[in-house]
C-alpha positions in Angstrom: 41.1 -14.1 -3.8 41.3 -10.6 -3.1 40.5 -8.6 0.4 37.3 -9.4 1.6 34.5 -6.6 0.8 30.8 -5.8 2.6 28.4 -6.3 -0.1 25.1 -5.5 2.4 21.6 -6.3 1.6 19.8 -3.7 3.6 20.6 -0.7 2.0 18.4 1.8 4.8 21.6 3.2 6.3 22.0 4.8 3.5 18.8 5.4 1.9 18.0 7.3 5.6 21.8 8.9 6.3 20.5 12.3 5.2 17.0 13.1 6.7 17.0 17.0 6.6 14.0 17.7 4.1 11.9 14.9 5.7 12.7 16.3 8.8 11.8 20.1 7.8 8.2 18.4 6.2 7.7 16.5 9.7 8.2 19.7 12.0 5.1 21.2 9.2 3.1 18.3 9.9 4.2 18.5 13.7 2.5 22.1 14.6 -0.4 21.9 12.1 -1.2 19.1 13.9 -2.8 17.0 11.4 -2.0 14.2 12.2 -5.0 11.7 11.2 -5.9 11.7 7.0 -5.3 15.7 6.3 -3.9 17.7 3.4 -0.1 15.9 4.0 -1.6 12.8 3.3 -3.7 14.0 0.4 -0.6 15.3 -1.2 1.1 11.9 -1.4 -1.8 10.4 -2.7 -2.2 13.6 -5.4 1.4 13.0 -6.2 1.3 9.2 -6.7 -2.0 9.6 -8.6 -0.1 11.9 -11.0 3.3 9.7 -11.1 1.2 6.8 -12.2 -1.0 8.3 -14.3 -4.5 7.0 -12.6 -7.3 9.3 -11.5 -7.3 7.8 -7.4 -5.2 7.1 -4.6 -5.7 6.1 -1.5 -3.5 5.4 1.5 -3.6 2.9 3.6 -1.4 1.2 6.5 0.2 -1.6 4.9 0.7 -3.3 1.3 -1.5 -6.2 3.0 -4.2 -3.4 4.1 -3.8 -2.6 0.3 -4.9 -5.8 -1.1 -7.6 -6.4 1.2 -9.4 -3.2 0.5 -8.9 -3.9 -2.9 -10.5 -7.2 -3.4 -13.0 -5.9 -0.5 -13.8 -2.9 -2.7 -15.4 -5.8 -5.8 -17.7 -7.5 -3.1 -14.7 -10.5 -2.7 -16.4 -12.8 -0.4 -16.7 -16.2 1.2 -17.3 -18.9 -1.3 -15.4 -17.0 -3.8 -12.4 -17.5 -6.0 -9.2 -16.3 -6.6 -6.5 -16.8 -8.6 -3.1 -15.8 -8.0 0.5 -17.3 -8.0 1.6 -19.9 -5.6 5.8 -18.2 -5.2 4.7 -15.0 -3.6 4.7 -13.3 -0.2 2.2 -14.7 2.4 0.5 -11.0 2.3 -1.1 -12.0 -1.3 -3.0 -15.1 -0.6 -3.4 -13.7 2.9 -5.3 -10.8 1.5 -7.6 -13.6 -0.3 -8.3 -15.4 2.7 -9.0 -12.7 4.6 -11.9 -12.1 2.2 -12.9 -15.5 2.7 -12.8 -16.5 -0.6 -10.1 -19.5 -1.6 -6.8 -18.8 -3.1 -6.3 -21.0 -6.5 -2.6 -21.1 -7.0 -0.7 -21.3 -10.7 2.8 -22.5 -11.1 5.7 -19.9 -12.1 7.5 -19.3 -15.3 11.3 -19.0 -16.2 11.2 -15.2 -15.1 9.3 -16.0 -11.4 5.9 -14.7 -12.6 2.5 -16.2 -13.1 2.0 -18.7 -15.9 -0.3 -17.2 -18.1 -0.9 -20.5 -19.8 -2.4 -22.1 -16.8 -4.5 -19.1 -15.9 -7.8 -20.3 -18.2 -7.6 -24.0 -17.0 -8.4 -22.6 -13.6 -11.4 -20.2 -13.9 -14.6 -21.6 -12.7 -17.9 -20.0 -12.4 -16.5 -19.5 -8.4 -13.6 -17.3 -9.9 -14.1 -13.7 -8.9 -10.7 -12.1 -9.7 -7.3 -12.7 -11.0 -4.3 -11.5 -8.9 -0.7 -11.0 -10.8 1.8 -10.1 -9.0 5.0 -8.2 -9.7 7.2 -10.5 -8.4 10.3 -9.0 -7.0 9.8 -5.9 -9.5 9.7 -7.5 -12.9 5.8 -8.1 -14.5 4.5 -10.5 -15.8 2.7 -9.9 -19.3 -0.1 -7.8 -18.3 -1.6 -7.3 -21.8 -2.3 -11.1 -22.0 -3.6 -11.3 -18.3 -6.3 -8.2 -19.0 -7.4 -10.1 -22.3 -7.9 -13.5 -20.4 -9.9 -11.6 -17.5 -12.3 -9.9 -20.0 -12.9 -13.0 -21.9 -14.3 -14.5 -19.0 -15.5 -11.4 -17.4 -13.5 -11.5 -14.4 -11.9 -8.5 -12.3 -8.1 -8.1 -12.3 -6.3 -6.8 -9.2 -2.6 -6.2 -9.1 -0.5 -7.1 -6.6 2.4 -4.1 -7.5 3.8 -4.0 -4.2 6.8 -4.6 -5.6 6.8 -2.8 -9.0 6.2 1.0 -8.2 8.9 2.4 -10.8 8.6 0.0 -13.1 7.4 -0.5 -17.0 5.8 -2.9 -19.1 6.7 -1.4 -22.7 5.9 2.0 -21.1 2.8 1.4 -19.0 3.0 0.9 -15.2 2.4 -1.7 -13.1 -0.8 -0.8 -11.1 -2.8 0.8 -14.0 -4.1 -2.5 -16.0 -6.5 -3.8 -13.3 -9.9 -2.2 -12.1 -8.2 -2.1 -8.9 -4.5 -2.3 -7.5 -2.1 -2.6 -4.2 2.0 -0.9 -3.7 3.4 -1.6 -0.4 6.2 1.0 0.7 7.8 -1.2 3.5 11.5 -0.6 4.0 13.1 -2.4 1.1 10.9 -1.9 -1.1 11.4 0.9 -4.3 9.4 2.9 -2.8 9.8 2.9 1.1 9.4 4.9 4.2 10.1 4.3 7.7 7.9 1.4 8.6 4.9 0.3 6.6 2.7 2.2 4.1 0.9 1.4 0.9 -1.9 2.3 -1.4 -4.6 1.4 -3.6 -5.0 2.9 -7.0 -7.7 2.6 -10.0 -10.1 5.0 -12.0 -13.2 3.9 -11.5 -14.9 6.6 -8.8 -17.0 4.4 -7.5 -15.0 1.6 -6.4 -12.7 5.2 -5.1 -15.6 6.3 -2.9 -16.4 3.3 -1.4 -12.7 2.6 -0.6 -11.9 5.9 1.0 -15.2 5.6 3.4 -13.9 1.7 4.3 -10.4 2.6 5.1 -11.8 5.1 7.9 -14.1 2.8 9.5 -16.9 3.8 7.0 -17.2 7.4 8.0 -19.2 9.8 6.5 -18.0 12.8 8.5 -16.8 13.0 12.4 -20.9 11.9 13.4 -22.2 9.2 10.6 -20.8 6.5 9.1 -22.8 4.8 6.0 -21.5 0.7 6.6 -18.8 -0.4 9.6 -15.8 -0.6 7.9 -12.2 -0.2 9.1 -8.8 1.7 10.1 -6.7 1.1 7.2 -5.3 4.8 7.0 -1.8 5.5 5.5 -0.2 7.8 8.5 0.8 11.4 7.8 4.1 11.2 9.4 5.0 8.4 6.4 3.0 10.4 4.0 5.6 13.1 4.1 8.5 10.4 3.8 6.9 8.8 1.1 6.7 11.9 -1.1 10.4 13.0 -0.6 11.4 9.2 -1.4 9.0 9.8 -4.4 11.1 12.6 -6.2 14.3 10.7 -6.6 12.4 6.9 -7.5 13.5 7.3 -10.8 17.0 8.0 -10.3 16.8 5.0 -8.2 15.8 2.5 -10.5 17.7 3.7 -13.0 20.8 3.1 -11.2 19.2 -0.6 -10.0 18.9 -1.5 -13.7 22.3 -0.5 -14.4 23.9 -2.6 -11.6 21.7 -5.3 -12.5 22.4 -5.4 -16.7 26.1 -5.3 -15.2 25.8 -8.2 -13.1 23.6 -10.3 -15.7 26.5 -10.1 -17.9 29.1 -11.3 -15.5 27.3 -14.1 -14.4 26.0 -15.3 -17.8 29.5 -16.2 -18.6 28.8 -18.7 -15.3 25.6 -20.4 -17.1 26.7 -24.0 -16.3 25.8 -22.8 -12.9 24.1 -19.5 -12.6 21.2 -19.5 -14.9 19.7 -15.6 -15.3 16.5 -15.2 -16.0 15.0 -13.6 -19.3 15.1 -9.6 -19.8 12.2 -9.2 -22.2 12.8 -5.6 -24.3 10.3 -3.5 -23.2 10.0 -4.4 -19.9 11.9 -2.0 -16.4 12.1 -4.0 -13.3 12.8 -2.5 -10.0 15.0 -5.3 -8.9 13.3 -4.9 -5.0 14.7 -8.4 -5.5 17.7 -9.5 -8.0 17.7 -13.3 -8.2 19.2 -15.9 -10.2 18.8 -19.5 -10.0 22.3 -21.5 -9.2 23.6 -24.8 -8.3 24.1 -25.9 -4.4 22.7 -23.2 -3.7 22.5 -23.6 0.3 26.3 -24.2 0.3 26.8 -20.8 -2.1 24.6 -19.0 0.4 27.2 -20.3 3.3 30.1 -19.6 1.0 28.9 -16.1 0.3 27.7 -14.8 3.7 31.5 -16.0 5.2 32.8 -13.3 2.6 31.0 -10.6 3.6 28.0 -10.9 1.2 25.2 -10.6 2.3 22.5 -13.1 0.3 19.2 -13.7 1.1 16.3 -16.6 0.0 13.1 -15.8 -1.2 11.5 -18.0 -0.4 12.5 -21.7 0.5 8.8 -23.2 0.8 6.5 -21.8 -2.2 3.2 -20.8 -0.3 1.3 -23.9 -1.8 3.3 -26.2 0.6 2.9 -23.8 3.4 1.0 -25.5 6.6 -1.8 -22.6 6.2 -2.5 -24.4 2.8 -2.9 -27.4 3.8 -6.6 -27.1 3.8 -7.1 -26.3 0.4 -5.6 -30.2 -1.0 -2.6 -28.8 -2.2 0.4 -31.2 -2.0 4.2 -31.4 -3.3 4.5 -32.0 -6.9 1.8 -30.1 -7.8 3.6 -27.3 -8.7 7.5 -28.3 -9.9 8.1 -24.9 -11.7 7.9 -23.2 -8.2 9.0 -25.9 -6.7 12.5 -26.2 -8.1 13.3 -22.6 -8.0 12.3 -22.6 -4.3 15.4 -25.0 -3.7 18.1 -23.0 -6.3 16.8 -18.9 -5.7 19.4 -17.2 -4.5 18.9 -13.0 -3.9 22.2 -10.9 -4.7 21.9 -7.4 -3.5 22.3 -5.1 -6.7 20.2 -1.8 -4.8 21.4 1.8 -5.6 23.8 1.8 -3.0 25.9 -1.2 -4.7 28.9 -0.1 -6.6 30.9 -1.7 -9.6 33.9 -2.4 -7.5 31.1 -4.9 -5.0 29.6 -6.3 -8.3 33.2 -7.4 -9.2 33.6 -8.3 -6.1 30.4 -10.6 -6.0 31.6 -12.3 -9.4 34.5 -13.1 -8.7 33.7 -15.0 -6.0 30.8 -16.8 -6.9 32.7 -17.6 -10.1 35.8 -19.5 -7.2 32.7 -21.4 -5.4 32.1 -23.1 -8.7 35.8 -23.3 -9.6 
């Protein structure tokens, strides 16, 4: 084996080592003093509109804030339903809940998305909305989700926090459904310096309403219309947000590099690495790389005592969670998830990873298994 190497998973040291022209934007927002909404603000969301190609944008604190003022935007309410996939982050079905409408889960497919084959065997006349979600940058098949939810006349909402920057055969996640949520927390594609995120979609209505809730309903300074809430995006990580925005596609670019690099190594491992399917067509943002692999808890071990920093995501899909409890689910009920909860391993592949750590990565994962 040769010298051991630092393969790091959090990449912010260097994503942040050079803050000069985020610095020079702050010291802008710092004396014109507009530091609640304002024009800073209203030039990241004018910019994301435009990357994306949707008419709206609006800011808000959080991904999470993001979801909830989506589904709060088509009336989502207490007694109704929505589907969305049971291996994503607690912020999804969170978001649901908060509604207080009841999260119907679907298993996973060989790629860690949605099964689109179980979606119609799960719509009742409860179901309100269907919620995809990009999981850790790759899509599902969006085209087939939007032609489901039309046949039975129900919304789609996108949970993109993952996939800003990415493509499905040239259309972006975040511009299929009537309504959709990014999160720009730290590791994600797009991130700034704490949490942010946004809600997109072209329908001016559902726009209009959503701007008013996400500032406690407010008219102007002395009327508000309905109480709503303080879901605003702050300025201070408006102006990171659009410098981070100028070089995202540099970023992935160089993400799905390292990544077709990897997959080729380790497909040469497929006794016990198994990739998962790249379907042409289709740019991920590998905000997560993972693969599914044999002993996987004794890999992580292995790896971590060389220097490699892997991660898990996640060891309990959120069907089994204690919080789910309440809604019958039980083990078994999903296996697809269920297996890949126990053999997911995350390899860190970001922009910051070079060939040399790739190698580096292979060659020892390829010894574990020798």
């Amino acid at each position: 084996m040769t010298e051991k190497i630092k393969v790091p998973y959090n990449y912010l040291p260097f994503e942040f080592s050079n803050t000069k022209d985020i610095f020079k934007a702050w010291k802008k927002l710092i004396l014109s003093t507009d530091f609640t909404l304002g024009k800073f603000m209203e030039n990241f969301e004018k910019q994301f509109s435009k990357y994306l190609g949707v008419k709206y944008c609006i800011g808000t604190n959080n991904g999470t804030d993001a979801l909830i003022l989506s589904l709060k935007s088509l009336g989502i309410k207490n007694g109704d339903e929505v589907i969305t996939v049971t291996n994503t982050f607690y912020a999804t079905v969170g978001a649901i809940v908060s509604c207080g409408a009841r999260p119907i889960f679907i298993d996973c497919d060989s790629r860690y998305q949605i099964d689109i084959d179980q979606i119609e065997k799960k719509i009742s006349n409860k179901t309100k909305a269907i919620i995809p979600v990009h999981w850790g940058g790759a899509s599902p098949n969006m085209f087939k989700i939007v032609k489901i939810a039309k046949k039975y006349n129900i919304h789609v909402v996108e949970d993109a926090c993952m996939g800003i920057g990415a493509k499905i055969k040239n259309k972006k996640p975040g511009t299929f459904g009537i309504v959709n949520a990014f999160s720009m927390h730290p590791l994600k594609s797009l991130n700034v310096m704490g949490d942010g995120g946004m809600v997109v979609t072209n329908n001016y209505k559902l726009y209009n309403w959503m701007k008013k809730y996400r500032n406690h309903g407010m008219i102007n300074r002395d009327n508000i219309e309905f109480y709503g809430e303080n879901f605003r995006l702050q300025p201070l990580q408006a102006v990171v947000a659009s410098n981070q925005l100028k070089k995202l596609d540099q970023v992935i670019n160089k993400r799905n590099i390292n990544a077709k690099y990897f997959d080729s190594l380790l497909s040469s491992l497929e006794n016990n690495v198994s990739v998962p399917p790249r379907p042409k067509g289709y740019i991920e943002t590998f905000a997560l790389y993972m693969v599914l692999v044999k002993d996987r808890n004794k890999l992580l071990k292995y790896l971590s005592n060389l220097n490699i920093e892997a991660k898990i995501h996640y060891p309990k899909p959120l069907h089994l969670q204690s919080a789910s409890l309440k809604y019958g689910y039980k083990k078994n009920d999903f296996p697809i998830a269920e297996y890949q909860a126990k053999h997911l391993i995350t390899l860190p592949i970001h922009q910051f990873i070079s060939k040399k750590q790739i190698n580096y990565m292979f060659e020892c994962i390829k010894k574990f298994y020798q």
